[in-house]
C-alpha positions in Angstrom: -23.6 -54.3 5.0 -26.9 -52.2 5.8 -26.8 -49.5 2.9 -29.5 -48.0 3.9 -28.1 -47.6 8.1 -24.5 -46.0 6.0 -27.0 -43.6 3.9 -28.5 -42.5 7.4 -25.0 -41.8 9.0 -24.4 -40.1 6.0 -26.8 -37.9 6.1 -25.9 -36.9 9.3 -22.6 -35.5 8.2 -24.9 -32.8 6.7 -26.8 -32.0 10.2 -22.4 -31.4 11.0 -21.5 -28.9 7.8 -25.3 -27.4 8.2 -24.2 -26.4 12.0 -21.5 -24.6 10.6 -23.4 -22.4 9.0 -22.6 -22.8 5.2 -25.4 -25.3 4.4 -28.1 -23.1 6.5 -27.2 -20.3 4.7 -28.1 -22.0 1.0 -30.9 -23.9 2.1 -32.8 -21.0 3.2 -32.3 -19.3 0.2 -35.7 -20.6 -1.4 -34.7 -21.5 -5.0 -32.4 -23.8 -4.4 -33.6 -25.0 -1.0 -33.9 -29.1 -1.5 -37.6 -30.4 -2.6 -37.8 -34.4 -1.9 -40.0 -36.2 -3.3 -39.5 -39.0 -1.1 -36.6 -41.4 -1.0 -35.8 -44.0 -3.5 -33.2 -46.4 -4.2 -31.8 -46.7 -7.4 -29.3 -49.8 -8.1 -26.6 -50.0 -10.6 -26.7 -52.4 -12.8 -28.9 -54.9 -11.1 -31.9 -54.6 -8.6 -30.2 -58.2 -6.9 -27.3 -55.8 -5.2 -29.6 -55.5 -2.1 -33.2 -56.0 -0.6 -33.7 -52.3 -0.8 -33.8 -52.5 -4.5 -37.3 -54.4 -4.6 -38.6 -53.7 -7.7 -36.5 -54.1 -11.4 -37.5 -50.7 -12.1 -35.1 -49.5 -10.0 -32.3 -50.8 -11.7 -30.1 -48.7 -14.5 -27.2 -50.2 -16.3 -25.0 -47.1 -16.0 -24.5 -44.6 -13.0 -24.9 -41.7 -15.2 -28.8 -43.4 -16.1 -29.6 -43.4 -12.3 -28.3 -40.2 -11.3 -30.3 -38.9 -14.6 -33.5 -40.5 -13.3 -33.3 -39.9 -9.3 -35.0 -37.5 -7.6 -33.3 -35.2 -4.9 -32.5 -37.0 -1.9 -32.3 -40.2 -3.1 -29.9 -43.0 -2.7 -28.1 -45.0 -5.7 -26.1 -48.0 -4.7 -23.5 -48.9 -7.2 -22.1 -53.1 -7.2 -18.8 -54.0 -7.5 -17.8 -53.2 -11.0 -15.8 -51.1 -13.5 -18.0 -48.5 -14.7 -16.0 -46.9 -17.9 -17.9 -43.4 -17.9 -17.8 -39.8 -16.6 -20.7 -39.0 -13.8 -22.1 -35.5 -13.8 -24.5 -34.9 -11.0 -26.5 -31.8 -11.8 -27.7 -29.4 -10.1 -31.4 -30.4 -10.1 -30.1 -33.3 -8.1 -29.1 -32.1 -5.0 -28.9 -34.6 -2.0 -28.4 -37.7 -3.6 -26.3 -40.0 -1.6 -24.4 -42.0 -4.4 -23.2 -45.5 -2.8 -20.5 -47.5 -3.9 -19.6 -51.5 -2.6 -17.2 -50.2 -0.2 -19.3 -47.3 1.5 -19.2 -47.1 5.2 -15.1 -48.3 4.5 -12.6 -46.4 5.6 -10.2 -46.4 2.1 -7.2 -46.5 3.8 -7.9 -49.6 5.9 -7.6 -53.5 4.4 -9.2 -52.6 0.6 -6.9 -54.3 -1.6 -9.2 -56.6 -3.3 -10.1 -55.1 -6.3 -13.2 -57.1 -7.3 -15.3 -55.7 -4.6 -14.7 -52.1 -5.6 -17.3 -50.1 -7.6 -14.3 -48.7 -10.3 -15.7 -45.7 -12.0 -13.2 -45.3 -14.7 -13.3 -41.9 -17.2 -10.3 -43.0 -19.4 -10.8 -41.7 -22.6 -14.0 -39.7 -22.0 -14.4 -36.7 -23.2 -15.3 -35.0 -20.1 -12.4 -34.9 -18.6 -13.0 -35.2 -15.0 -14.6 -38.6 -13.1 -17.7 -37.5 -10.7 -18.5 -33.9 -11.3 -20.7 -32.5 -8.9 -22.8 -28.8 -9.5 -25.2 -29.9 -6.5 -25.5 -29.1 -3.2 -25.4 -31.9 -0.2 -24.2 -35.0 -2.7 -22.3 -38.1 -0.8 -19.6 -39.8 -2.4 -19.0 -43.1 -0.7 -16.8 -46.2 -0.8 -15.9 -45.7 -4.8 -12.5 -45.9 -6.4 -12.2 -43.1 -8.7 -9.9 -43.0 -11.7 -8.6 -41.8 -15.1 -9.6 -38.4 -14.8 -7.1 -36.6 -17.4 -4.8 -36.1 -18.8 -6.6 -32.9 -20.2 -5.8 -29.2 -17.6 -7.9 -29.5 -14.4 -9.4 -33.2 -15.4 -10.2 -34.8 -11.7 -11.2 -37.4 -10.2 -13.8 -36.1 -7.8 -14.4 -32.2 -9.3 -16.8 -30.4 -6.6 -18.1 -27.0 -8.5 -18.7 -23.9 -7.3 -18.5 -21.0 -10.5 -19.4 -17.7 -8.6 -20.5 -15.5 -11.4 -23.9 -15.2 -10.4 -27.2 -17.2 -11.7 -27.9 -19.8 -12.9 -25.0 -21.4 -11.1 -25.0 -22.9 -7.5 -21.6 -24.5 -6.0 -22.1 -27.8 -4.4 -22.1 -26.6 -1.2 -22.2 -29.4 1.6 -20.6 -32.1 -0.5 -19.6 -35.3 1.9 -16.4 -37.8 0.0 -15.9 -40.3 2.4 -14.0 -43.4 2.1 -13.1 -43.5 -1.6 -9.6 -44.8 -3.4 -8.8 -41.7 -5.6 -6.2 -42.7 -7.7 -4.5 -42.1 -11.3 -6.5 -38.7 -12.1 -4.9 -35.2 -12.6 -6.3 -34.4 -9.5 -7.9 -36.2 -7.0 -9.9 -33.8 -5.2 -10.7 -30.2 -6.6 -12.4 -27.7 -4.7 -13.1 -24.8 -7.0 -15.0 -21.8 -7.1 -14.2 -20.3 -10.5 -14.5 -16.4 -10.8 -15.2 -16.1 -7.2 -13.2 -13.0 -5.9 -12.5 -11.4 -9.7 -13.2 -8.1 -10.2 -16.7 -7.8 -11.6 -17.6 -11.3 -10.5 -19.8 -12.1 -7.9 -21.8 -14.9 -6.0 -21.3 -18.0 -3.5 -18.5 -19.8 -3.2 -17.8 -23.5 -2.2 -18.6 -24.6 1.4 -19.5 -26.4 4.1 -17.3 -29.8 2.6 -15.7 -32.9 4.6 -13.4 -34.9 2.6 -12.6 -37.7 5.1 -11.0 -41.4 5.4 -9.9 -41.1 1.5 -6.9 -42.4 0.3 -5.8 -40.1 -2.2 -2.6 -41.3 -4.4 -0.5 -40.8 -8.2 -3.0 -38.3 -9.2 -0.2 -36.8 -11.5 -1.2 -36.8 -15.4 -0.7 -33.9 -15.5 -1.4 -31.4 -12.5 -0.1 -33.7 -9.6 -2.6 -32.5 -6.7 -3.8 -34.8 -4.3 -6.7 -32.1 -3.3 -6.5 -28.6 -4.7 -9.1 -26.0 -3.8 -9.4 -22.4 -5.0 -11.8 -19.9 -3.3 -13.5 -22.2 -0.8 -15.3 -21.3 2.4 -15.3 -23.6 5.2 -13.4 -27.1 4.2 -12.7 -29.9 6.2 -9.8 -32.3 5.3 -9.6 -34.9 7.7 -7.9 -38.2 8.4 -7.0 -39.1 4.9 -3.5 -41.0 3.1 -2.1 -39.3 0.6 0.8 -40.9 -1.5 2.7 -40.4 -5.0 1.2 -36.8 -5.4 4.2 -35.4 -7.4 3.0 -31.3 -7.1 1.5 -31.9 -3.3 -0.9 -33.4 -1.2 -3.2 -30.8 -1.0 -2.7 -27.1 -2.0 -5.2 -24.1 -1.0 -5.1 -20.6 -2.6 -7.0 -17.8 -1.8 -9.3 -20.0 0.6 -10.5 -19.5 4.2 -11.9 -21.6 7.1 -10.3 -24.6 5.5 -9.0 -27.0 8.4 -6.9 -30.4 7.5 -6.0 -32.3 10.0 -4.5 -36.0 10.8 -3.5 -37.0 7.6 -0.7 -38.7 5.9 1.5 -38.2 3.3 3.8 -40.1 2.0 6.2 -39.9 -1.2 4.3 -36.7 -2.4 6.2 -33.3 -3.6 4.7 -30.7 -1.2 2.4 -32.2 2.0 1.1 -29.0 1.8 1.0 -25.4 -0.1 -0.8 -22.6 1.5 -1.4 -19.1 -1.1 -3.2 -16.5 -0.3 -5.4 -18.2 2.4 -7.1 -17.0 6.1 -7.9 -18.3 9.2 -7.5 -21.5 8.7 -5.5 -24.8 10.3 -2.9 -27.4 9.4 -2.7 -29.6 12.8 -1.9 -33.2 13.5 -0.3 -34.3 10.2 2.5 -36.6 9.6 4.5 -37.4 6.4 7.8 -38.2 4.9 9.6 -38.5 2.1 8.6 -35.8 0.5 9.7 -35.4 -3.2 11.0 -39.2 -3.4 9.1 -39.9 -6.1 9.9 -36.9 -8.1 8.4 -33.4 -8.3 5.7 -31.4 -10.9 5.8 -28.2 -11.9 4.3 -26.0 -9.0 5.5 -28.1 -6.3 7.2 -25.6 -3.4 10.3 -25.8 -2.4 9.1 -27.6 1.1 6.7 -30.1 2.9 4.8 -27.4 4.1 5.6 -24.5 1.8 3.8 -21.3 2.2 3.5 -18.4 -0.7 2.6 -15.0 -0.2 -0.9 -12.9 0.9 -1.5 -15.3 4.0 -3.2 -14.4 6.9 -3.9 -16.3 10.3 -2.9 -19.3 9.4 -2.1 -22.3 12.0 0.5 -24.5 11.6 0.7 -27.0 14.9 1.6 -30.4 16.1 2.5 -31.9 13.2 5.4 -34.4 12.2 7.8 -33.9 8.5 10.7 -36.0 8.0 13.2 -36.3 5.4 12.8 -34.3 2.3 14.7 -35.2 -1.5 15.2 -32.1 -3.8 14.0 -29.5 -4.6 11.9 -30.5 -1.4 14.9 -29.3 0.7 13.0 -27.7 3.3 10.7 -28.5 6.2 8.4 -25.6 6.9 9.3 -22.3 4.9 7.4 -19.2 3.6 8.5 -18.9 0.2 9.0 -17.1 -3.1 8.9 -20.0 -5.0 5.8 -18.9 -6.2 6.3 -15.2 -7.0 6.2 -11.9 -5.3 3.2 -10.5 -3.2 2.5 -9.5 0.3 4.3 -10.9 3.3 2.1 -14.0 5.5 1.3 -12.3 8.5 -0.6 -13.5 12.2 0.9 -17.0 11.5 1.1 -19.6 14.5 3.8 -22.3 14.2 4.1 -24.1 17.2 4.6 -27.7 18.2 5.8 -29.3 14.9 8.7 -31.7 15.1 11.0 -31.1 11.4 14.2 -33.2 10.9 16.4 -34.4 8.4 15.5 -31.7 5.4 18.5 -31.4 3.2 18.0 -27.2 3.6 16.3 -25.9 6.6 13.7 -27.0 9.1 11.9 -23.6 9.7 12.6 -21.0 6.7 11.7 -17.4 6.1 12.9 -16.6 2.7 13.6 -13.0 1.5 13.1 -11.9 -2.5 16.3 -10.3 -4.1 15.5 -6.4 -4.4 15.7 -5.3 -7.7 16.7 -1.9 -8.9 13.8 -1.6 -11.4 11.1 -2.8 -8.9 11.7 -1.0 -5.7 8.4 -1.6 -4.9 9.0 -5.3 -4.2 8.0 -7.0 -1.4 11.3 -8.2 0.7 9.8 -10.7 3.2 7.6 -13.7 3.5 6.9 -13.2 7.2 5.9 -10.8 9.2 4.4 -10.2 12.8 4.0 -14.0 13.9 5.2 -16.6 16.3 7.2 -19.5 16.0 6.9 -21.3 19.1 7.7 -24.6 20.6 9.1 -26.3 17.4 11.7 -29.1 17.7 14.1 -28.8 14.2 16.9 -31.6 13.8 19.4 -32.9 11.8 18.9 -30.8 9.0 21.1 -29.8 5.8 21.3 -26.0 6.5 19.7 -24.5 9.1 16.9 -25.6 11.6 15.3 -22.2 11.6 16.8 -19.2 9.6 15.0 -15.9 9.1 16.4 -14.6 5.8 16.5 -10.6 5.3 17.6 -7.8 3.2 18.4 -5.2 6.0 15.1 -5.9 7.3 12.9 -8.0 5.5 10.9 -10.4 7.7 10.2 -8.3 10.6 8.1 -8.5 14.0 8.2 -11.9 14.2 8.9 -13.3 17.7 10.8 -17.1 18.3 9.9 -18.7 21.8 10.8 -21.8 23.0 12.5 -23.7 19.8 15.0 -26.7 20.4 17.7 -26.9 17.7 19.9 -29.7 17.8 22.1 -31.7 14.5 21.6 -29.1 12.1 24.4 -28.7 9.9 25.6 -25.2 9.0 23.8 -23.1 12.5 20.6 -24.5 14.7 19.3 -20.6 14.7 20.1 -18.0 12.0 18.6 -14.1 11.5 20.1 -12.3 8.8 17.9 -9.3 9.0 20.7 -6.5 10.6 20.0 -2.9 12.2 16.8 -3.8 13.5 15.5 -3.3 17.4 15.2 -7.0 17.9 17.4 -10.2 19.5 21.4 -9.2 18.6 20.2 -6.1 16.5 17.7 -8.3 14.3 14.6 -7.7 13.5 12.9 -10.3 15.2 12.6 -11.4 18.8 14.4 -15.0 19.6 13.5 -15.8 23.4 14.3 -18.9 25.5 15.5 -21.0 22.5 17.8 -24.0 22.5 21.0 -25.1 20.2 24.4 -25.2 19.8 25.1 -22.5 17.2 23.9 -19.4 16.0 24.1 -16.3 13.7 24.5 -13.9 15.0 25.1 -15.1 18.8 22.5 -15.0 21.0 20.0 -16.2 19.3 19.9 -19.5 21.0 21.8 -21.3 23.7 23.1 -24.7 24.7 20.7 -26.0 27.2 18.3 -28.6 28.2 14.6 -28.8 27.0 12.9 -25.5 27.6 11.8 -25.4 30.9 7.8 -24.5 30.0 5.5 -25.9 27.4 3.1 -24.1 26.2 1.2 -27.5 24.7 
């Protein structure tokens, strides 16, 4: 393998996230624009790994040593190995590309052979969390990553970003490419802590690509695959998740983050959505979600979506089969307390079947007498479009409503078929919508509804708005 030809490609990934805009933005700020010194590379634990490593100077017996004594911008090749320590790449460090055997590997591809993996193993440390990185434009590439826990918020690969103002700096730019992530609390987490708080202020997160990972039993004791919290600009892409008990990958209070063409299989949740803008869920497939068991903060779905979201896009994508309290396909939830309806969502295109609830679900909170003021739906003023919803437990798509409750919503071009208790179902009533509801159902397919009218027996819509 030419190390140094994967460092190059690498480093183009950061010409992609810079053209989005994040990465300009922070390297034009002057202080922490990058300074190289010229590029080096450092070898773990022996300068023999590879030509490039031509002097024995060059060679450190711990990861930690290199990164401590690289410059910015420069590469550290690691050799097949367990390496039982917890790697914190520092700020002054920005733009090292850290190798591992496997780099240039896609993880989820023919890498079952142990011995020629670079293991970096915390187990035991006292940090916590595996590879923690406070700099901007660092590559992680071809590791396996491990024993991060089982103390709260230990990860495998932790990416900072605290927003409280100087001397902190997120590590914007961040590339993890081709890396087994396996056996930490978390395998990915994308935080920017303080960012949005009242009194708080600063940069968050961006500008990251997390692609060709596989990303499984990350579950002592948070169970996220990837979580993220007040990131800008994310890029989740073509990754296998497995054996996440809480979910694949959750996002609160985020925006710009898009995840597309990846797999999940055995996790709780495929994916949890809170508080999040303008961002995408598109391409995806997964199944059996929950099999394995569930953590606390799972939702109650594969793709389960809490309150405060807006313009969220939810296409294309494939769920199958579901094991409690996983019982539904796609639903905006409660599960995880009260807040603002999601509103300006776009689900269209996704194929759900064989949920033991519903396929497409819009759950309504009980009104309580002593909190008038709370919120009754979960969605408002969006469009489900296009969907196919079979051979679910309950429902394939059922708008749930107190009188009104999710409202504005408009239902085009849905096939329903093998659902077991109606294929479409509005219980919002009184409204200026589809058989007195709330909500507009148009040109949709099935064999029962409540109330009539919503859909009809028919073939496959005539149209397709693909």
């Amino acid at each position: 393998m030419n190390r140094l030809r994967i460092m190059m490609n690498n480093r183009k990934r950061f010409v992609f996230l810079t053209a989005m805009g994040a990465v300009f933005v922070l390297l034009a700020s002057g202080a922490n624009a990058l300074a190289f010194v010229g590029y080096r590379v450092l070898c773990v634990p022996s300068h023999t790994i590879n030509s490039s490593c031509y002097v024995p100077v060059t060679e450190y017996a711990t990861i930690q040593a290199a990164v401590t004594a690289a410059n910015p911008g420069d590469t550290i090749l690691v050799a097949p190995g367990t390496y039982p320590e917890s790697v914190t790449i520092p700020t002054a460090k920005s733009g090292i590309s850290l190798l591992g055997a496997q780099a240039g590997n896609d993880a989820r591809v023919d890498r079952h052979d142990p011995s020629k993996e670079s293991v970096v193993n915390a187990a035991g440390n006292a940090a916590g969390s595996t590879i923690i990185v406070e700099a901007i434009n660092v590559v992680i590439d071809g590791f396996t990553v491990e024993g991060g826990g089982p103390l709260v918020n230990a990860t495998g690969v932790d990416l900072k970003g605290t927003c409280p103002g100087p001397p902190f700096t997120p590590a914007t730019g961040a590339v993890v490419v081709n890396n087994i992530i396996q056996n930490n609390g978390t395998g990915v987490s994308l935080n920017s802590e303080g960012c949005g708080m009242p009194g708080m202020s600063g940069t968050p997160l961006q500008g990251v690509l997390i692609e060709h990972n596989l990303i499984r039993n990350n579950n002592v004791p948070q169970g996220d695959g990837i979580f993220s919290s007040a990131v800008s600009l994310a890029f989740i892409i073509e990754n296998a998740f497995a054996g996440n008990e809480t979910a694949a990958i959750g996002i609160n209070n985020s925006q710009g983050v898009i995840i597309t063409n990846n797999t999940s299989e055995k996790d709780g949740s495929f994916m949890i959505f809170t508080g999040t803008s303008v961002s995408e869920f598109s391409n995806n497939q997964g199944k059996e979600f929950g099999a394995k068991g569930t953590l606390p903060g799972a939702g109650d779905a594969a793709v389960a979506i809490g309150p405060g979201n807006n313009g969220l896009v939810i296409t294309d994508n494939d769920l199958e089969e579901g094991k409690a309290p996983i019982s539904n396909g796609i639903a905006f939830t409660t599960i995880f307390g009260s807040g603002p309806p999601s509103t300006n969502i776009y689900v269209k295109n996704n194929r759900v079947k064989c949920f033991p609830g519903t396929g497409i679900l819009a759950e309504a909170y009980e009104i309580v007498p002593a909190s008038p003021s709370l919120p009754q739906g979960t969605l408002a003023l969006s469009l489900i479009l296009g969907n196919e919803v079979e051979d679910n437990g309950l429902d394939g798509i059922y708008i749930d409503g107190v009188i009104a409750g999710n409202t504005n919503n408009q239902l085009f071009d849905n096939e329903a078929e093998g659902n077991q208790r109606f294929d479409c179902h509005d219980d919002t009533s009184g409204g200026p919508g589809t058989a007195g509801t709330w909500n507009r159902w148009f040109n949709n397919t099935g064999n029962s509804s409540s109330p009539t009218g919503l859909c009809k027996p028919g073939k496959r819509h005539d149209y397709d708005w693909r």
